[in-house]
Structures are given as C-alpha cells and as structure tokens.
C-alpha positions in Angstrom: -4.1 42.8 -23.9 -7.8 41.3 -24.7 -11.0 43.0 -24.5 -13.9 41.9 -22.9 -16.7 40.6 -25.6 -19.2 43.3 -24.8 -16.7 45.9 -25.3 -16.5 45.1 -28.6 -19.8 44.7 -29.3 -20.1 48.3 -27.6 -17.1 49.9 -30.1 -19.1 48.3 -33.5 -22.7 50.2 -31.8 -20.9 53.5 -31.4 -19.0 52.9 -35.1 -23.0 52.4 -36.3 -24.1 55.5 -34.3 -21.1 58.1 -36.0 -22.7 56.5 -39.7 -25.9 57.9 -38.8 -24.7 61.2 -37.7 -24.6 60.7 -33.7 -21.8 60.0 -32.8 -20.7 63.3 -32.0 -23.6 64.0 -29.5 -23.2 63.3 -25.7 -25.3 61.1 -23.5 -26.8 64.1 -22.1 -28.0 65.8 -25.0 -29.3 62.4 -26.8 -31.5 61.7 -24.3 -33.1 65.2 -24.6 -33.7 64.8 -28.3 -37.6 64.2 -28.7 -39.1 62.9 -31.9 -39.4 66.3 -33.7 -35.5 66.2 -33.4 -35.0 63.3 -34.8 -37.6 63.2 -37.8 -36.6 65.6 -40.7 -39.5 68.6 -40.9 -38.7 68.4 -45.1 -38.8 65.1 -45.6 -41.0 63.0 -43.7 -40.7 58.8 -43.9 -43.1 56.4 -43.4 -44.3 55.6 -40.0 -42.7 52.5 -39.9 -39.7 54.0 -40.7 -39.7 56.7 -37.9 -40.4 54.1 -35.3 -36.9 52.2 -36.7 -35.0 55.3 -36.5 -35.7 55.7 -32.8 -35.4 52.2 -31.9 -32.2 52.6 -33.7 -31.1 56.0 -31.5 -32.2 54.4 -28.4 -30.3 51.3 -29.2 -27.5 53.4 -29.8 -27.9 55.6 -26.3 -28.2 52.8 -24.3 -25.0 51.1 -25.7 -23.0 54.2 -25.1 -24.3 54.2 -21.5 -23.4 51.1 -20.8 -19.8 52.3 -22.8 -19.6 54.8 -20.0 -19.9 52.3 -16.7 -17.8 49.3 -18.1 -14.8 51.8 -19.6 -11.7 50.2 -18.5 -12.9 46.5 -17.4 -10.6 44.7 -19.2 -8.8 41.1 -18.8 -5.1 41.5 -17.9 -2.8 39.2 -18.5 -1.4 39.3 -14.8 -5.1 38.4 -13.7 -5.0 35.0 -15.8 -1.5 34.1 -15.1 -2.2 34.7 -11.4 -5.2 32.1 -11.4 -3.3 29.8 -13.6 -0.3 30.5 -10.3 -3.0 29.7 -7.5 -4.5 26.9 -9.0 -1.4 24.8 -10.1 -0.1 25.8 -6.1 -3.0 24.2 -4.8 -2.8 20.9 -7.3 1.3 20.9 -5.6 0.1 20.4 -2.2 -2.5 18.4 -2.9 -0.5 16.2 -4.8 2.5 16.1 -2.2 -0.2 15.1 0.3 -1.2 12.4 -1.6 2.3 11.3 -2.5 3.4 11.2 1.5 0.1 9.4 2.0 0.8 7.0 -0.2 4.8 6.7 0.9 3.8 6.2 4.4 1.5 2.9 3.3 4.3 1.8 1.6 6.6 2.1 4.7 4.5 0.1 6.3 3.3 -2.9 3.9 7.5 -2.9 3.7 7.7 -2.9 8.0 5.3 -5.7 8.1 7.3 -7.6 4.9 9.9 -7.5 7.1 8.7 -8.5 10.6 9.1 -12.2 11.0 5.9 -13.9 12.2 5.8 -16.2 14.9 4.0 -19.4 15.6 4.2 -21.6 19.3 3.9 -25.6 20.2 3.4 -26.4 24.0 3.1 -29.7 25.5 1.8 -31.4 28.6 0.7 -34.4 30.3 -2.1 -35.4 31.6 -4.7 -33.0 30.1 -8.4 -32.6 31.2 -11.1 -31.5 28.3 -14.1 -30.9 29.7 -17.5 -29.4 29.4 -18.7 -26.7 31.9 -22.1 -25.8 32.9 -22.3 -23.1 30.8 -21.4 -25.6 27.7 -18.3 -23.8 27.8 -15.2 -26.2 26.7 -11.4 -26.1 28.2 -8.5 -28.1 28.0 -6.2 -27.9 31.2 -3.1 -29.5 32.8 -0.8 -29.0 36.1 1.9 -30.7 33.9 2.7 -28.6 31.3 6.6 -27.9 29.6 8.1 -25.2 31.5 9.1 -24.0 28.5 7.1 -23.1 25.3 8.8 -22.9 22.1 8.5 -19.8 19.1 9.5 -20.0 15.5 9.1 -18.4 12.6 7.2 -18.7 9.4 8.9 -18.8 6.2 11.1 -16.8 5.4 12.8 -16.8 8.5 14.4 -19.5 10.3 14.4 -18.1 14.0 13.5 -19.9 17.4 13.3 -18.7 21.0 12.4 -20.4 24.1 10.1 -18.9 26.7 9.0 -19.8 30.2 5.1 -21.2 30.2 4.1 -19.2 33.3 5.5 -15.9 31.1 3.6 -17.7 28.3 0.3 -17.8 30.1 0.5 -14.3 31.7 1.1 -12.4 28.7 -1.8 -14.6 26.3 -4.0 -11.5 26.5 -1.7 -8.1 25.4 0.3 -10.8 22.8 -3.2 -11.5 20.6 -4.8 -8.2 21.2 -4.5 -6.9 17.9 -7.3 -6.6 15.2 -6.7 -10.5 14.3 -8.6 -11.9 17.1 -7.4 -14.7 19.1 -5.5 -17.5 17.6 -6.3 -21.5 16.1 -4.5 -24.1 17.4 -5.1 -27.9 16.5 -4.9 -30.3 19.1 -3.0 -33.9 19.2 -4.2 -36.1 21.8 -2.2 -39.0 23.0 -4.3 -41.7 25.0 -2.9 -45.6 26.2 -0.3 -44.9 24.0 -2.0 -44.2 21.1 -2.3 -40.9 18.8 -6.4 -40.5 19.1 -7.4 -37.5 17.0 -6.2 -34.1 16.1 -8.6 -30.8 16.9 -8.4 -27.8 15.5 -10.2 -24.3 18.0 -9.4 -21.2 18.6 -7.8 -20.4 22.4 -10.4 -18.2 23.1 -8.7 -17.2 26.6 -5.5 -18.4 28.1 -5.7 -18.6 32.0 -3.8 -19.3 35.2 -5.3 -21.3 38.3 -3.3 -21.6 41.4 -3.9 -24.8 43.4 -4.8 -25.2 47.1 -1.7 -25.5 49.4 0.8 -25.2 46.0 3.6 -22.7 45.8 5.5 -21.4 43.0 5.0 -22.6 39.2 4.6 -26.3 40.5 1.2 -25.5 42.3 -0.1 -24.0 38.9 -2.8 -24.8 36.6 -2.8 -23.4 33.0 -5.8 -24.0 30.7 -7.3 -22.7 27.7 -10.9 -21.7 26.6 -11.8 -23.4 24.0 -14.2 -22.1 20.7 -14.8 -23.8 18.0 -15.4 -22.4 14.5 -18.3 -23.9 12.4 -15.9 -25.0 9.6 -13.2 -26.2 12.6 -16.5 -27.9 14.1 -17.4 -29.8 10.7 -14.0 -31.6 10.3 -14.0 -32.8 14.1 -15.5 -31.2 16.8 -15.0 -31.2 20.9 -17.8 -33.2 21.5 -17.3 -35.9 19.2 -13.8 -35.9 20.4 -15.1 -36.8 23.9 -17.3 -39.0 23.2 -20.6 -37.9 25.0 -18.5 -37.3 28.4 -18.5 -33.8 30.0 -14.8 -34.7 31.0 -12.1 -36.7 29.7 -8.5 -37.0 31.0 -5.6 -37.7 28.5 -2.3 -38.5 29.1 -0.8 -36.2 26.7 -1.5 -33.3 24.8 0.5 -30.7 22.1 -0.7 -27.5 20.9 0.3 -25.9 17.8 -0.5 -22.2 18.4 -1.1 -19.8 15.5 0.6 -17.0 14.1 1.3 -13.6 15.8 3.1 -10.8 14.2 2.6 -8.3 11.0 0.9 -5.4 12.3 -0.9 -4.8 15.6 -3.3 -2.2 16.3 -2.4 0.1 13.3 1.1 -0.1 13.8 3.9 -2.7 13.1 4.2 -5.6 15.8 7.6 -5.0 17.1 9.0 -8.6 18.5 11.8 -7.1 20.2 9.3 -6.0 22.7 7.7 -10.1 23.1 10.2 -12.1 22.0 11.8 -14.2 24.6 15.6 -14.4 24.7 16.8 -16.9 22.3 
C-alpha cells in the first residue's frame, strides 16, 4: 500500500519535531506555548537564534495539523486498478465501434464489387436534332427499336432486353442516384453515310404522345440534350448541325452510360430494374 507524498513529508516533520523535544506535546498545548516557553530562562541564544526556534516550532505545529486532517488518505490499490478497469472498458467499446464501422464499409465496397454495371444502346430512324427557343437541344424520333438492349461491363458477360416505352418511363428513378444523369455518344447516319459521332449527357428522357395516335405506335420519345465543355471541345451540337436549328437524319444509335454500384447510399440492386433476360 503507497502513501501519498505529503504524508511522508509530514512523518520526516514530526520525526524532526520528537529530536527537538516536541514531539510528545499535543496540538492543543503547542499552540498555547508563548515565547517565554519556548526560550530557556538560563540560557539565553542570540536573537537570531530565538526567531529560528519558533519558526522551527511553528513549522513543526502546522505540519502536525495538517497530519491530523489528511490521516488516512491513502492510494489503494483497488482505486488504481479500478481506473486502469474503466478506462480499458471504455477503449473496448470504442474500439468495437470503430471495428463495426469499418466492417460495414467493407460490406459495402464488397456489395458494389459485386453488382454488375450496366450500359444501354438504342436505335431509331429518322431522328430530329433541333434547337429550341430557349437554345435548349433534343434529339427525337417516332421510330425508335421497341426494344432497347442492357449489358454489362467487364467482368460480367450479361444481357437483357427491355421494351423502349418501359425504357423511357423509368429514365428518371433509374439515374437518380448521386452520379447525375448519364453520357451517351451519338452516331448519325445520313444518305447512307456515317456523318459524325457526339458525345452529351441525356439530360432528361421524355415521352410525347401524337395527335390522333394510339398505343406505343402514336409515341414520341426524345432526349434533352447537355453538353459538357470538354464533350463540347471534341464536337459539339451545333457544329454537328451545321448552323440549322433543325436537322432530320435517317438514322441514329445511342450508346447510353453506365448505371449500377451504389445508389443513394446504398447498393443498386438490378433485380429491382433489370428487365427479364
């Protein structure tokens, strides 16, 4: 069992006090003792020396006072091993939180490893770019595949099939993820000849019903179109139409970006958007 520091320093005062002859006397009667009491009547010291003997005495009465209040304040062993016990508790949980923190990120960089990623080509004849008032640009056609076609990037080798209308309807909820909405590039067919590739980003994907039409054959599907300024440099909308606020080409493809990973926080499930294959 250790002592606190001042108690020893107390025990050596009170060991100095008993050399002196005071050790026996109480607190009471030492503080009674005047300095007729102290100083020897036979043999009288110098006056220097009288004032060290009752610095010394009071020194020694104040020591043993504060003997008397801190008696029994002592550092048990229990006391050290218990704050050693709290604080190595406390570094456990904090280091299984930390540990589950970090297994759950790990879960989920391994989820997304694992999620194929999917990319989409359409085609379609007869395709109108134009320019709107708003300088807006969109590419449309009543003529597009019925179906549009998925696949995977590498590592996979998956495809599905899905109808365009399907396609078309569920553009928005498929690209709303933190990603933004995708690039696609462009190849334009006109008089039979391959005229350019494009690359934007479908900024929207939207449905327009003709007058007097019925069913999927009475539908127009289009895309807003949004060019990058790096997509813009290489060859941009404008150029590709040639000063004209609308141009009508007799056939188009899109190659439609990626779409998979992780979606809102969370791993992109294709079960839930995949068509069947």
């Amino acid at each position: 069992m250790k002592l606190v520091p001042s108690f020893a320093l107390l025990l050596a005062a009170v060991l100095f006090s008993a050399i002196h002859g005071i050790g026996a006397l109480s607190v009471a009667k030492m503080k009674r003792l005047d300095l007729v009491e102290i100083s020897s009547p036979k043999k009288k010291t110098s006056s220097m020396s009288s004032h060290l003997t009752i610095f010394r005495h009071e020194s020694v009465l104040n020591i043993i006072h504060v003997l008397s209040e801190n008696r029994g304040r002592r550092l048990r062993p229990d006391d050290a091993v218990g704050v050693s016990a709290k604080s190595a508790k406390t570094t456990s949980k904090s280091a299984k939180a930390s540990s589950s923190s970090c297994q759950a990120k790990l879960d989920t960089c391994q989820a997304v490893a694992a999620a194929p990623k999917w990319l989409f080509v359409q085609i379609a004849d007869m395709c109108t770019l134009y320019r709107n008032e708003d300088g807006e640009y969109h590419i449309e056609s009543s003529k597009f595949h019925k179906k549009t076609e998925w696949f995977t990037d590498r590592p996979f080798h998956l495809e599905a099939t899905q109808p365009t209308s399907e396609w078309f309807k569920n553009f928005e909820e498929l690209f709303d993820d933190e990603d933004g909405m995708p690039n696609a590039a462009l190849t334009i067919v006109h008089d039979d000849t391959s005229k350019d590739v494009v690359v934007s980003v479908f900024a929207e994907g939207y449905i327009k019903d003709k007058e007097g039409g019925g069913g999927d054959e009475g539908l127009t599907y289009g895309y807003k179109l949004d060019q990058s300024t790096s997509q813009e440099s290489v060859m941009s909308l404008e150029a590709l139409m040639d000063g004209e606020d609308s141009v009508t080409l007799d056939h188009c493809s899109m190659f439609i970006d990626v779409v998979g990973g992780v979606s809102k926080g969370a791993v992109w499930h294709s079960s839930d958007q995949i068509p069947d294959r």
